[in-house]
N, C-alpha and C positions, 0 to 999 in steps of 0.2 A: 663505238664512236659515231657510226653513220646513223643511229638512231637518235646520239644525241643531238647529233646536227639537224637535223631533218627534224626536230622539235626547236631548234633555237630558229630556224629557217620560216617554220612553221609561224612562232611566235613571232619574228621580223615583217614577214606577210601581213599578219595580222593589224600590228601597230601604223603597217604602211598604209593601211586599207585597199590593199589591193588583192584583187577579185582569186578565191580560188575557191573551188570545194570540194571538201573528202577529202581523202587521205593525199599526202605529197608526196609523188613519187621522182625519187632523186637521185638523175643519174651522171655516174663520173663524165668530163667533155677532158679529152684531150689538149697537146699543143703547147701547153705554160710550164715555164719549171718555177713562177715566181710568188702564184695564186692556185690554191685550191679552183677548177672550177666545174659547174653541176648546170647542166636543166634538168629544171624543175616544172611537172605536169601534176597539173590538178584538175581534174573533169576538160573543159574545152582548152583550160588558160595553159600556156607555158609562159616559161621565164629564163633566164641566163643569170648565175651567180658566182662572184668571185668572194671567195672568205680567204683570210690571213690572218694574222696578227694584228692587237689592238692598234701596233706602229705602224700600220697601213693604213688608218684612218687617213692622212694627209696627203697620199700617195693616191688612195681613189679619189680624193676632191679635186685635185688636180687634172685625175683620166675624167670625171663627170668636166669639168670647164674644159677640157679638148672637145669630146664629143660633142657638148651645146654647141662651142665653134664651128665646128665642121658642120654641125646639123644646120646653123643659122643662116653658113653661106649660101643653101638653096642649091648645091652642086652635086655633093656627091650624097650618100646614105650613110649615116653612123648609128649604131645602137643608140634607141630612147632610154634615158633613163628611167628609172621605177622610185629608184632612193639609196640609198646607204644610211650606215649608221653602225653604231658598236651591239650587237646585240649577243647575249649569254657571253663574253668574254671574248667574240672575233667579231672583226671588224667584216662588213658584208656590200659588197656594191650592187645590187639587181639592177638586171637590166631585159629592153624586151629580147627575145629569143628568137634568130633569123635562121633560117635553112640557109646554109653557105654552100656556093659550088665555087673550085676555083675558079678563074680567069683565064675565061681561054679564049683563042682566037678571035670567036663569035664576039664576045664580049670586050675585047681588049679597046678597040675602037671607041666606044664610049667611055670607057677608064680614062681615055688618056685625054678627051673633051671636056670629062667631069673636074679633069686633076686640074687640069688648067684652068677651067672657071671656079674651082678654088681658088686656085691659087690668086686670083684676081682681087681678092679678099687681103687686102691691105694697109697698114700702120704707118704710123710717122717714125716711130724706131723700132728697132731691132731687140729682139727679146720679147716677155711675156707679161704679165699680168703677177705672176706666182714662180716661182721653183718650181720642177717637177723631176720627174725620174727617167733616163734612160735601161728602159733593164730595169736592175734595182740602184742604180746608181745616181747618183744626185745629179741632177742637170742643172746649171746657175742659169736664171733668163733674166739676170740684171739689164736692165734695157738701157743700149747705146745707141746712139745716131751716126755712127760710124761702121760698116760691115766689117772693113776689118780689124779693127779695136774688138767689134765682137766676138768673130771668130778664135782670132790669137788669145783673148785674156779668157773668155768665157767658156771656150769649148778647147783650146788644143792645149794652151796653158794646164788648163786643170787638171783633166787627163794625164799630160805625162809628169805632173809634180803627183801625181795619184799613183801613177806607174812607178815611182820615187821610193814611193812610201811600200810599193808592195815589191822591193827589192827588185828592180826593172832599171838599173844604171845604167853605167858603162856606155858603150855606144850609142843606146836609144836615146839616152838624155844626150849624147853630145850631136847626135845629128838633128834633134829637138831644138838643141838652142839654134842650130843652124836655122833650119824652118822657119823658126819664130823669127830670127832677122830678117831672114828673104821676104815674110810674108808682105811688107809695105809694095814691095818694088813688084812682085810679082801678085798681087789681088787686089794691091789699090786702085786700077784704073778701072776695075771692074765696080762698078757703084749698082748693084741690082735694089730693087723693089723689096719692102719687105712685106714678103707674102705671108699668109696664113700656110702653115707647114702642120704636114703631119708629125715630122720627127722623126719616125722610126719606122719609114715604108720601105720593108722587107717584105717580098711574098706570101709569108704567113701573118700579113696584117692588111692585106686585101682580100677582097672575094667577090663575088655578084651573087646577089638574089634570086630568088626562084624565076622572077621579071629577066633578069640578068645585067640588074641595074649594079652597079659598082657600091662594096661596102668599103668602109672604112674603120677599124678600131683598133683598140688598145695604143692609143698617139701617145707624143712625148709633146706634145703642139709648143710652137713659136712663132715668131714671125723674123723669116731669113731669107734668104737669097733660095729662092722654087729650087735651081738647081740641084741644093740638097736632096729634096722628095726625091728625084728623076735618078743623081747619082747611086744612091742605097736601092733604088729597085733594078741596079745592076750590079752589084757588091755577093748576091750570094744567088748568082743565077740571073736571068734579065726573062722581063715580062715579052708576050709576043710582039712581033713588030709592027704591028697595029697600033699598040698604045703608044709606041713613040713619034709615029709617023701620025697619031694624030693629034698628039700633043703639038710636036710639030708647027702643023699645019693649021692650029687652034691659038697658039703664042708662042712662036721660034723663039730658040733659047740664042745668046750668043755667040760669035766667033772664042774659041778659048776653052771650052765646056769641058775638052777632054783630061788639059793640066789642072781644073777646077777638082773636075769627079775624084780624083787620086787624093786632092787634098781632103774634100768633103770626106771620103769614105774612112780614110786616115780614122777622123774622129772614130768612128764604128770600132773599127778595129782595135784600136788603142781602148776602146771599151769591154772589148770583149777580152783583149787582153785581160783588163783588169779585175772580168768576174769570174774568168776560165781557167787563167793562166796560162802559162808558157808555150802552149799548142801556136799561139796568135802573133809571138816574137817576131818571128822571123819576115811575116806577111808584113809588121808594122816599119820593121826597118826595111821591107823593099820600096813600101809605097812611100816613106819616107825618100830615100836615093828617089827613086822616082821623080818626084816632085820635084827636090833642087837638083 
């Protein structure tokens, strides 16, 4: 199989016109359970490649219009695209290939400069351009002028009628409906900005460069309330405290941020529930009580 890949990879290169010579040598990259993914060296050139199924064709156009976003605002660093396309019977997104080191201390400080002059990158509503994926899970960015009209129908609504469907009742749907009525009284006075968002800023979706300039990929991108980014880089571990204190001190976030983060992260969860199972229950009906 890896021979025949590294000829449709091959072939792909080729049609893209992009530079490589001799043989392609192509190695497994850790980190996704959701894409195949591979760098690829050929003489000077590397490259970064995600293959899957032909039904991920729509899935990476999607991650290709996040990463232009993120790359246009001038803030932080996201992978260049190369191309995509369906080639030999899998769908392929290249891209260029960066040396990643985590995020650490040294570098945390300018993360958190970068996130916020992202985040400065701003719409007139709330939502996206397209649909796109959290996970592999559909994300709706039907665009509303109202944040929490958006929140409730687009992100928690959907989730737990999703949670529904994949026999997740009982309690979680009833303190779901709860939530869902509270949410006017308790997140309408908050009116935030609708920012350019990553979407799904977990630890394993940041890094710095060899510079130790701040990356960014693999987004779910929208435009919502920043809070979100900040909330989920504390949901499975928290970045060092550099990046928040210079976030901070780059564009203070609200009074309120700490009953916000619980709801934000909700969504996560309540996703992970639904691509994991059961492991995730218990975490979604805390942060649920939590909240109300």
């Amino acid at each position: 199989m890896s021979d025949m890949l590294r000829q449709v990879l091959t072939t792909a290169l080729d049609e893209l016109g992009v530079p490589f010579a001799g043989d392609l040598v192509m190695r497994p990259v850790g980190g996704g359970c959701i894409n195949q993914t591979y760098r690829l060296d050929s003489g000077p050139h590397a490259y970064f490649v995600k293959v899957n199924d032909p039904s991920a064709y729509d899935m990476f156009t999607a991650e290709v219009e996040g990463l232009t976003a993120m790359r246009e605002s001038q803030s932080v660093r996201a992978p260049e695209v190369i191309g995509q396309g369906v080639y030999g019977g899998r769908a392929c997104l290249f891209l260029e290939y960066i040396d990643l080191q985590p995020i650490s201390a040294r570098h945390a400080a300018l993360f958190g400069e970068r996130l916020a002059e992202m985040h400065r990158t701003c719409a007139k509503e709330f939502g996206w351009t397209r649909d796109n994926t959290i996970g592999s899970t559909h994300q709706d960015n039907t665009r509303r002028t109202n944040w929490t009209e958006f929140w409730a129908e687009n992100r928690m609504s959907f989730q737990l009628e999703l949670a529904a469907r994949n026999g997740y009742g009982g309690n979680l749907q009833r303190q779901g409906e709860r939530l869902l009525a509270a949410l006017p009284g308790r997140l309408g006075a908050h009116q935030p900005e609708a920012s350019l968002l990553h979407g799904d800023l977990w630890g394993g979706n940041c890094a710095a460069d060899a510079e130790g300039n701040p990356v960014l990929f693999d987004p779910a991108c929208y435009f919502g309330d920043r809070e979100c980014d900040l909330a989920m880089t504390e949901l499975f571990g928290h970045l060092p405290a550099a990046f928040y204190e210079s976030y901070h001190a780059t564009w203070p976030i609200d009074p309120g941020y700490e009953v916000r983060r619980d709801l934000y992260n909700l969504y996560h969860i309540l996703n992970h529930l639904n691509l994991f199972g059961g492991h995730y229950l218990h975490q979604a009906e805390t942060l649920t009580t939590r909240f109300l």
